[in-house]
N, C-alpha and C positions, 0 to 999 in steps of 0.2 A: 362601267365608265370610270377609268383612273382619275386621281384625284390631280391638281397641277400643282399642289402645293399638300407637305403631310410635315406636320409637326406632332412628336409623339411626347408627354410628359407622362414620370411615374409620382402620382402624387403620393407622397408621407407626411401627411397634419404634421404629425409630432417630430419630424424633422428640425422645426421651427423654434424648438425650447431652448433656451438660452440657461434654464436650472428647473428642475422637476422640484417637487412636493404635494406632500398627501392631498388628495381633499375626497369629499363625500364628505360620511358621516362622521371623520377624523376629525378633521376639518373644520364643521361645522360645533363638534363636540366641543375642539380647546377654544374655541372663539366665544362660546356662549361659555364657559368656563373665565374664559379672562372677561367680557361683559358682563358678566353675571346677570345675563339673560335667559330669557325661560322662554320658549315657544310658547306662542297665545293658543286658545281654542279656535282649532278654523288650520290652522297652520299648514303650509306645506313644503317639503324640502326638497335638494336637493334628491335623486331619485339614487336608491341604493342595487335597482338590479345587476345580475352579474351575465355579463356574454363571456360564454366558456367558448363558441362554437365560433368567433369570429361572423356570426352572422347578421344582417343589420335585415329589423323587423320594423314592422310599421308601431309596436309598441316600444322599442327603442328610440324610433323619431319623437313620439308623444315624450318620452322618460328626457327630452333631452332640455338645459335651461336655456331660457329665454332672455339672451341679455339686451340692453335698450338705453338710449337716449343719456354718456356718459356724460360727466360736467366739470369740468376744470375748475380747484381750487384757484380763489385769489393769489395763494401765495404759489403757485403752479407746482406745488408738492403732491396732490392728492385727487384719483380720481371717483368722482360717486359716481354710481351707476345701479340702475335695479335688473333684477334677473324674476321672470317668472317660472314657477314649476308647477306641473300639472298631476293631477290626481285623478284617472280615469274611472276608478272605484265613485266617487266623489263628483266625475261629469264637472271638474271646474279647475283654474287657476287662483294662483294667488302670487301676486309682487312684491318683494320686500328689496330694502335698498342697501348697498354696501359699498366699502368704500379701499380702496388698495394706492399703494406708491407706485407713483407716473414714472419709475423704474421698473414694476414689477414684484413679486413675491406673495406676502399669503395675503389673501383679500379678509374685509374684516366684515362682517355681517353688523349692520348697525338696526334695524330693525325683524325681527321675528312673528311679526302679525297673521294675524289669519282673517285679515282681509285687504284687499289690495294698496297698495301704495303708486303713488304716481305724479310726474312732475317735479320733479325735486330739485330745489335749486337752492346755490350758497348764498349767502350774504355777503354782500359787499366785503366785510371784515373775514369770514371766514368762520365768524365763531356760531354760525349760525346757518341751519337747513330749512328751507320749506317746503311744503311739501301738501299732496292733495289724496284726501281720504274719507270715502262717501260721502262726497261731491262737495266738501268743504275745507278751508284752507289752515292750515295748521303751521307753527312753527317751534322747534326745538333746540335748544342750546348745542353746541357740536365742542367736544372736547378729548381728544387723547385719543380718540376712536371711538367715542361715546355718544350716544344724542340723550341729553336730558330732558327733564318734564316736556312734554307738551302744551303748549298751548296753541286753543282755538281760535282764530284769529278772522273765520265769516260765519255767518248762519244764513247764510243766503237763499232763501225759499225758491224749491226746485235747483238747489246746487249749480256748483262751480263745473264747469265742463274742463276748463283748464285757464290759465294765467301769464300774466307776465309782467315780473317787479320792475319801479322803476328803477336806473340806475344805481340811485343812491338807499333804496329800498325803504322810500319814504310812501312814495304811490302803487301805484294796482289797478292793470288792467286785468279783466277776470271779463271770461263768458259764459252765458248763461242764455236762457230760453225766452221768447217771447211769442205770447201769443200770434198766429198769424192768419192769413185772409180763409182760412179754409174753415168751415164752421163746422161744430159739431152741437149736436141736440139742447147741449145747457146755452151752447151760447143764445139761443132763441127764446129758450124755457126751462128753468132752473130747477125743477120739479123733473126735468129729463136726463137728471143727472145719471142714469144708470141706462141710459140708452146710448149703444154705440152706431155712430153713421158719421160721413164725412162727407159736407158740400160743398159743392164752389163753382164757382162760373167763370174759370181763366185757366190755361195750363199749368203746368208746375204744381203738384198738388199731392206728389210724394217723389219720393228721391228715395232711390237706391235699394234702401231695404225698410225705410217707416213715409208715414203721413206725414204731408207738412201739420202739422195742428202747430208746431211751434218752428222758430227760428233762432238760429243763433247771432246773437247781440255782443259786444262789448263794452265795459260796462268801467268806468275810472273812480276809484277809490281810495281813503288816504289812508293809511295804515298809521295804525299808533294811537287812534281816538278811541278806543272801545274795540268791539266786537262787528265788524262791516254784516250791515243787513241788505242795503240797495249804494249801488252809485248811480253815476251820470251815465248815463246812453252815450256814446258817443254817436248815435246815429237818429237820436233824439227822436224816437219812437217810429220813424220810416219801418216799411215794412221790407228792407232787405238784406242780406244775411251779409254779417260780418261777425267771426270771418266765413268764407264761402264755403258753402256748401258740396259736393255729402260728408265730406269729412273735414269739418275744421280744423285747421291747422293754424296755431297761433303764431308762428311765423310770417305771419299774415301781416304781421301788427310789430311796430319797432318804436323803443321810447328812442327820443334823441339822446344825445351824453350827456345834456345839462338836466335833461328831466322837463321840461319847458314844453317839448311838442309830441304827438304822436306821428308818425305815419305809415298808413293801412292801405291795402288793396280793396274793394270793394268793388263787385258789379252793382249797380243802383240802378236796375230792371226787376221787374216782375212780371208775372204772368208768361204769355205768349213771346213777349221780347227778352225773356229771362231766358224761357226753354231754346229760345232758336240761338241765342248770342252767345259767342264766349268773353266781349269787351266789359271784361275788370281791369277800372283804372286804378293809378297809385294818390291819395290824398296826404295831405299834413292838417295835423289837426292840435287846435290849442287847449286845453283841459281849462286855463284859466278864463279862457274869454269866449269858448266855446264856436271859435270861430271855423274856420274848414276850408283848404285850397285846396283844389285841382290840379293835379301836375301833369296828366297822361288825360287822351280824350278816346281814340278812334285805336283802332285795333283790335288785338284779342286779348290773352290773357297778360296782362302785370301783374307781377305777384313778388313775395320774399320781399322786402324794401328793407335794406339795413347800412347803418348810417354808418358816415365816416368815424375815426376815436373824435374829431374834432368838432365833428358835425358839419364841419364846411360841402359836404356833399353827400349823396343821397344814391345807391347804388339798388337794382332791381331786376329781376327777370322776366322776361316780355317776347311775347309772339307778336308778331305784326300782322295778321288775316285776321280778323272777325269770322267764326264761326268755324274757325277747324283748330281743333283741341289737340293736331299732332305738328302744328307750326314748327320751324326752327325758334329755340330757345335762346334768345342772346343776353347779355349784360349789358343792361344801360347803366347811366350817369349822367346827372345833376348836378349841376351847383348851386350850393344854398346860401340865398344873403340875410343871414338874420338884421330885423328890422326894429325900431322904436315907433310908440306914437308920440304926438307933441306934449302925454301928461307922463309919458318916461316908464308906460306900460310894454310889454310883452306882445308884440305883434305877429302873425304865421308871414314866414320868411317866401322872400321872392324866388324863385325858382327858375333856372334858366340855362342854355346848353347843354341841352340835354344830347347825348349820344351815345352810341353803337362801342362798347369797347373792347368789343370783341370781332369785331368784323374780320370777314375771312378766315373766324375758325371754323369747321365746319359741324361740328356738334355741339350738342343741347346741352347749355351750361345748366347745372345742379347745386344746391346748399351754397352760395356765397359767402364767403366768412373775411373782412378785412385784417390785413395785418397790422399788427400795436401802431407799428412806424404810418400808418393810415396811407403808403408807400402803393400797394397792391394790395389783390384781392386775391383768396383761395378760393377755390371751387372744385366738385368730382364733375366726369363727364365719362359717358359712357364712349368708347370710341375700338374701332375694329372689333369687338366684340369683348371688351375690360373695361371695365368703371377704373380708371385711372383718379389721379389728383393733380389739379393743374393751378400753375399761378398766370395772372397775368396784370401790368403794369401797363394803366391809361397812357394808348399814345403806342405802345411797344406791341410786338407780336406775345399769342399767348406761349408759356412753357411748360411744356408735361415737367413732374416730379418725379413721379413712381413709372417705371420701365413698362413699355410693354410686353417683355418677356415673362412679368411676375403675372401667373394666373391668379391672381384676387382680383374680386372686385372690393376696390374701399372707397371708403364715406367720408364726406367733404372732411377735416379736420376742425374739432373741437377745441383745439388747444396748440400753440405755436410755442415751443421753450427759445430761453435767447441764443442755444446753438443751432438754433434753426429746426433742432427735431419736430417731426409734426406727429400730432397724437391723434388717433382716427381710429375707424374701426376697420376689418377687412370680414370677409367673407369668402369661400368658394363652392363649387358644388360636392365639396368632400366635407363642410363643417359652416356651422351655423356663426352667427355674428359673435366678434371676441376682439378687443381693445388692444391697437399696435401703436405702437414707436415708427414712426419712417426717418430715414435722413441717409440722401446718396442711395437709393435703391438697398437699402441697410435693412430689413425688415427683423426687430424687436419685437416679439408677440409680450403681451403685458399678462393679461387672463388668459387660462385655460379652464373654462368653466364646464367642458363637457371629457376633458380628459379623460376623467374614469370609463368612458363607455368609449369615446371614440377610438384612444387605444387599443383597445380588444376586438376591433371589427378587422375585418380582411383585406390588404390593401387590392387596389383595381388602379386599371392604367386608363388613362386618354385623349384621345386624339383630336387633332384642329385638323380637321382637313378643308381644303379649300377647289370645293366643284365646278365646274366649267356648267354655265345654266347654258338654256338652250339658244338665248340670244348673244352666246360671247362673252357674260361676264363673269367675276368668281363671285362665290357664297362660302362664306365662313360656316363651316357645320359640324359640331361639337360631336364626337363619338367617344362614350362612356363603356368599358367591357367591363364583364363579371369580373368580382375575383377567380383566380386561377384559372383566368380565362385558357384557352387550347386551341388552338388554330387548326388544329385537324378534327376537334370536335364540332358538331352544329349547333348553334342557339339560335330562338327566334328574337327577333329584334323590335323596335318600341318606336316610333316614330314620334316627336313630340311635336305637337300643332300648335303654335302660339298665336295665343289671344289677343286682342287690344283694338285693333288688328298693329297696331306700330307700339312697340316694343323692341325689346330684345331679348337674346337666350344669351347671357353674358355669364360669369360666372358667380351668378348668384344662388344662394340657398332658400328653400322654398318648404316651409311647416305640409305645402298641399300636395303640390306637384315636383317629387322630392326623386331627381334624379340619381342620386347615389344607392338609395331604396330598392327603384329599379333594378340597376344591375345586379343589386346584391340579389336578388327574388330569379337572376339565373337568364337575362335581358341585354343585349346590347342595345344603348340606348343611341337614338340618334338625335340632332338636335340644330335642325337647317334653319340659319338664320337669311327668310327668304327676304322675297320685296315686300316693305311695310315695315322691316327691323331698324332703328333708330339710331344705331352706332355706327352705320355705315356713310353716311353724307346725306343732306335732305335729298339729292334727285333719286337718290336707293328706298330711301319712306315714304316716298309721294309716288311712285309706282307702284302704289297698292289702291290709292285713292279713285276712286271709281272705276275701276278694274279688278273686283273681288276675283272675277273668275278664270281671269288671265293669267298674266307671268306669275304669281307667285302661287298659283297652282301647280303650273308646269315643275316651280321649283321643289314644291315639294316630292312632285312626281321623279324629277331627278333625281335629289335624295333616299329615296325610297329605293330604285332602279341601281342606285349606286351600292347601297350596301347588302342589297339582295341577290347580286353578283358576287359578292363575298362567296366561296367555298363555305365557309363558317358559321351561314347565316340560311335558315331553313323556311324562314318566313317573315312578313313583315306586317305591323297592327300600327292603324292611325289614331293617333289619342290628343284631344286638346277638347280645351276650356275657351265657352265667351267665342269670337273670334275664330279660332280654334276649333270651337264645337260647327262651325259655320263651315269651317272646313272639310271635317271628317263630316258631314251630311250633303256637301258638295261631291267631295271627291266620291261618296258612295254610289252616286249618281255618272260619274265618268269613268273610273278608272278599270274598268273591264275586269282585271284579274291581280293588280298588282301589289294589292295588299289584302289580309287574310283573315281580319277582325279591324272592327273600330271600336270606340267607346269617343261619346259626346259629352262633356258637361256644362250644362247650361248653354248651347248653342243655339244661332240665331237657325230657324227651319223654316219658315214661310216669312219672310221680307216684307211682305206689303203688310201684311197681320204685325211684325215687329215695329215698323212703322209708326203703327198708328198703338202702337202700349207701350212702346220705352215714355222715359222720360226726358232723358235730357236731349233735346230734339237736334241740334245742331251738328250730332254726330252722326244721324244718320241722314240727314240733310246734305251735308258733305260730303259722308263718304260713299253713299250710295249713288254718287253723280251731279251731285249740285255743284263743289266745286267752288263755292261763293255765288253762283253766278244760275242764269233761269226764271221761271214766270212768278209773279208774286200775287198769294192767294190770301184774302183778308188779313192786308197788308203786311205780310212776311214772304220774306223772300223762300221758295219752295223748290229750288231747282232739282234736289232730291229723293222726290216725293216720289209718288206711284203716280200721281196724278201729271209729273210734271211731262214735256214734250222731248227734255234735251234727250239727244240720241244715247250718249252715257245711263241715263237713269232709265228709257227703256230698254236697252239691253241689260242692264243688271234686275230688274224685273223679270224678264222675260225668261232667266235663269237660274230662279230665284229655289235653293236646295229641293223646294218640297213638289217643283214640277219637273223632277228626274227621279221622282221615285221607282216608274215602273222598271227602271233599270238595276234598282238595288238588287243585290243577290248572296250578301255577307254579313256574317253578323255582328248583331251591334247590340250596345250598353248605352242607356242615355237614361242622364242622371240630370237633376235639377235640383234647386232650392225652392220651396211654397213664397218666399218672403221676397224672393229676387226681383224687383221690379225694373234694374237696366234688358236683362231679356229675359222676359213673365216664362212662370212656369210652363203655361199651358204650351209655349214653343216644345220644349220636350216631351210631353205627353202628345201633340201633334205628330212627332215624329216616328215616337213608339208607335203609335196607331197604326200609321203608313206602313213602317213595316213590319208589323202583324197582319196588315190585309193585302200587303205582296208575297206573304207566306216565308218572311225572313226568322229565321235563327235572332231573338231579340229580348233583350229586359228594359222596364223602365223602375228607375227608383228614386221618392220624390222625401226631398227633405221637409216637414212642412215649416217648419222651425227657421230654416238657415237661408241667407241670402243668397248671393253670386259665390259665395263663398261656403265651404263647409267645416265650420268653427268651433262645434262644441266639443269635448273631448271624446264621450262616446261615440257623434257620430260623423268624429273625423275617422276614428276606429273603424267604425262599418264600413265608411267609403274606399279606407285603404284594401281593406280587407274583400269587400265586395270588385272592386277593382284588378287586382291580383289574380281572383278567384276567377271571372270572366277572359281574362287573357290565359290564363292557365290551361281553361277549358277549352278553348280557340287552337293557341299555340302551343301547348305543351303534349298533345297529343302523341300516341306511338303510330 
């Protein structure tokens, strides 16, 4: 099947440099030389191996640093940022923080620890870092390129999860744990302190990959009295997670400019109306009179709140459904009337006019950041398949910034200089995250932090092709070739299954599922952004919604047909995660001959059993056919269910992977996490079974350790390794 559209790019990272210098172990050498720093015990550095062969290894991916979360000095001279590096001898990382001119040039290592560092943020003045370090809040003097003594600044029992200064870095909001409704053995009988067991009598009773036993809380403290042991609750002992859960993000949470009020996202549900809902509202809250408004009531997710410079308004990110977590993403806005009482105190401001200011763009607005002039707002947005950067001014249409001909994806900006430069980070599927310059499609790379190795890998070319699906419309779908690929030679080819189910395959860099990897292991990699993918317009992501087994099957089936027509191309293997793994255990069940190997990880394989063991219940409530909408069973809406009537949810039952087994007939790798509790283990051990007693060609390998995810260093190692090793033996055959 030809493509209607072929766009070819040759990508060269280092194309990019604007001025080369050392780094590694040089590098690293003259900077603890000019600090007069000493690496701690524990320490881990920058990674000194050498690729003579141009070859890119799954121990290359591990050797490579991890940069994260940069921060704009006050006087917008200087950017910190931490890099982690890993030690697979060792089975661990470590983060230390450093700091380089919002120009470019040699970055300066300002901590050398050998235990992690995290959260670091300036001081109002500049002369000053803080920063968080087993699980307690620290701060250091900042001078010349130097951070002086430390001091400890909480001792907060069971630690600091992470933080956020007031403006003027007077107060502290910090999160932290709180007992929660699920009991355990002491809590009845104290004497049972060395008994482990977990009760409760309401849903919601682990997440992700731990127990609820605790909850995350935020918690308002004044810095500068002593040593912070407790503050105030801002949620005054309630039992609901702020910020939300599985992974709190303090973003969650915004001081206003004067310091005066908080405002937070919060869903304030538990139990059964926790699990089925996604309605987290936006509040404002008063630290001094501990008072609390309501700004947002009905819908789904509000989240990110961050205030005008002026505080006259109040800007957020919001889905408008209850109970589907792949909603259109829009920008709202408030205006805020701060208020007095009649004794000349501090009052939570009135709220009101609220609206859409984004209406009619057609993608999920990401990281909002206002501009100084309080004028517009920035934000990233995934869109035709590039995380762009876009501005847009309340009242005006929105403006992309960054082209879409540049293949990065980059990240909301951190930093706006007064020639308008934006400071951000970019990424693509050739090179992991590193700190840019943008202005005018102008692209300034700042760090190169994996120079040393990425230089010496093999370049590879790739392609956007753009397929004709089977009902008429196109599909953006990324094709990666080996280095020195040959068009008169054959390879076999990688089909990637994307999870979520809504997402996208945009060009991002990925520590797991690491396309460039691929190729280089001798793979053209394919990479169809079907229905369900999130960059294309909400009617293109909502045609996955209770039609698992429909169109955006078909489309993978397209993609697959398309590049296995190739001369070039000897055979083809379906491989995805999550979502993904739902796929490759579907497709194994229809697709008669058209692909040659799978590999599943952590996918969903009996549905009505997945049902009833996830946790967070509202996604599969929805997307397995509820919809919003169907019968309500001890009173929750259940349109979803196994149980429910609507014709959507019987047929996606009725199809559900693991009653098309007797059809499998190709072999498969299905991998899992013990700890995984979005889709439990035992879904991949079900599957393995299945096809060991249709007499399939088959491995299972269970991590017990690791979540949805596989994250330790040695057994991201195995996984790579094991992975490879399985498509090797499938597709590399003579």
């Amino acid at each position: 099947m030809p493509s209607t559209k072929l766009t070819k790019m040759h990508y060269d990272y280092m194309n990019l440099k604007s001025f080369a210098w050392a780094v590694g172990a040089l590098l690293l050498l003259a900077a603890c030389n000019n600090n007069d720093m000493k690496p701690q015990k524990g320490y881990i550095g920058p990674s000194q191996m050498e690729i003579t062969d141009g070859h890119m290894t799954p121990e290359v991916l591990l050797a490579l640093g991890r940069l994260s979360d940069p921060q704009l000095s006050p006087d917008s001279k200087t950017i910190l940022y931490g890099v982690s590096y890993t030690s697979i001898e060792e089975n661990r990382s470590v983060r230390n923080l450093f700091a380089i001119p919002v120009e470019g040039g040699d970055s300066t290592p300002l901590t050398l620890d050998g235990k992690s560092i995290s959260s670091a943020r300036w001081s109002p003045d500049g002369e000053a870092i803080f920063f968080l370090q087993d699980g307690q809040l620290y701060k250091a003097a900042y001078k010349n390129g130097k951070l002086g003594k430390r001091e400890q600044l909480s001792d907060v029992p069971g630690g600091i999860e992470d933080y956020l200064l007031s403006p003027d870095a007077s107060q502290l909001i910090y999160v932290a744990g709180v007992h929660s409704a699920v009991e355990v053995p002491a809590d009845t009988d104290p004497l049972l302190s060395k008994a482990e067991a977990y009760a409760t009598e309401d849903l919601m009773y682990r997440h992700w990959d731990h127990w609820l036993t605790e909850l995350p809380h935020s918690f308002v403290a004044t810095l500068g009295n002593g040593v912070i042991k407790e503050g105030m609750d801002i949620l005054d002992g309630e039992l609901f997670q702020l910020p939300n859960g599985p992974f709190p993000d303090v973003a969650d949470l915004a001081w206003s400019p004067d310091g005066r009020y908080i405002a937070y996202a919060c869903k304030k549900l538990t139990g059964k109306e926790y699990a089925f809902s996604t309605n987290t509202c936006i509040y404002i809250y008063c630290p001094l009179t501990g008072e609390t408004t309501q700004v947002t009531f009905e819908g789904g997710y509000d989240t990110h709140p961050v205030w005008s410079p002026d505080g006259s308004r109040l800007a957020w990110l919001s889905m408008e459904r209850d109970g589907y977590e792949a909603d259109h993403v829009r920008l709202m806005m408030a205006d805020v009337l701060y208020q007095e009482t009649d004794e000349g105190q501090s009052a939570n401001p009135a709220v009101g006019n609220i609206r859409s200011i984004t209406e009619g763009f057609p993608y999920n607005v990401e990281g909002p950041v206002w501009a100084a002039d309080g004028e517009s707002i920035y934000f990233a947005a995934l869109a035709e398949g590039i995380q762009g950067i876009f501005n847009v001014v309340p009242g005006s249409p929105v403006e992309r910034l960054t082209s879409d001909t540049l293949w990065f994806d980059f990240g909301s900006p951190f930093g706006v200089l007064q020639d308008g430069t934006l400071l951000t980070t970019f990424q693509s599927m050739d090179f992991p995250t590193e700190l840019v310059a943008v202005n005018d499609n102008a692209v300034n790379q700042i760090t190169f932090e994996n120079e040393h190795l990425l230089s010496h890998l093999d370049k590879h070319e790739t392609e956007a092709r753009w397929l004709k699906t089977v009902d008429g419309q196109e599909m953006l779908t990324w094709v990666l070739f080996p280095p020195h690929f040959d068009a008169t030679k054959t390879y076999p080819a990688i089909e990637i299954c994307l999870g979520g189910p809504q997402g996208t395959l945009s060009q991002g860099w990925s520590y797991r599922w690491n396309y460039l990897l691929m190729a280089h292991q001798g793979y053209v990699v394919v990479l169809p952004n079907r229905r369900g993918t999130t960059a294309f317009g909400q009617p293109w992501c909502e045609e996955i919604s209770g039609d698992y087994i429909g169109l955006n099957m078909d489309d993978y089936l397209t993609a697959a047909r398309n590049i296995k027509a190739e001369p070039y191309v000897g055979g083809v293997a379906a491989c995805g995660a999550s979502y993904g793994g739902y796929s490759v255990y579907y497709l194994a069940g229809i697709h008669k001959d058209v692909y040659d190997c799978f590999i599943a990880h952590a996918g969903i394989f009996n549905e009505e059993h997945m049902y009833m063991t996830t946790e967070e219940m509202w996604f599969p409530n929805w997307d397995n056919g509820g919809l919003g909408e169907g019968p309500s069973f001890g009173g929750i809406q259940q349109g979803g269910s196994p149980w429910s009537n609507l014709p959507k949810a019987r047929r996606h039952y009725d199809n559900s992977p693991h009653k098309l087994v007797q059809n499998w007939h190709t072999p498969i790798l299905c991998i899992h996490g013990g700890m995984d509790f979005r889709v439990p283990y035992d879904e991949g051990m079900a599957a393995f079974n299945a096809a060991q007693l249709m007499g399939v060609p088959s491995k299972l390998i269970v991590f017990p350790g690791e979540n949805h995810w596989i994250l330790k260093p040695q057994n991201a190692l195995y996984w790579h390794r094991s992975y490879f090793e399985w498509l090797d033996r499938w597709m590399k055959t003579e």
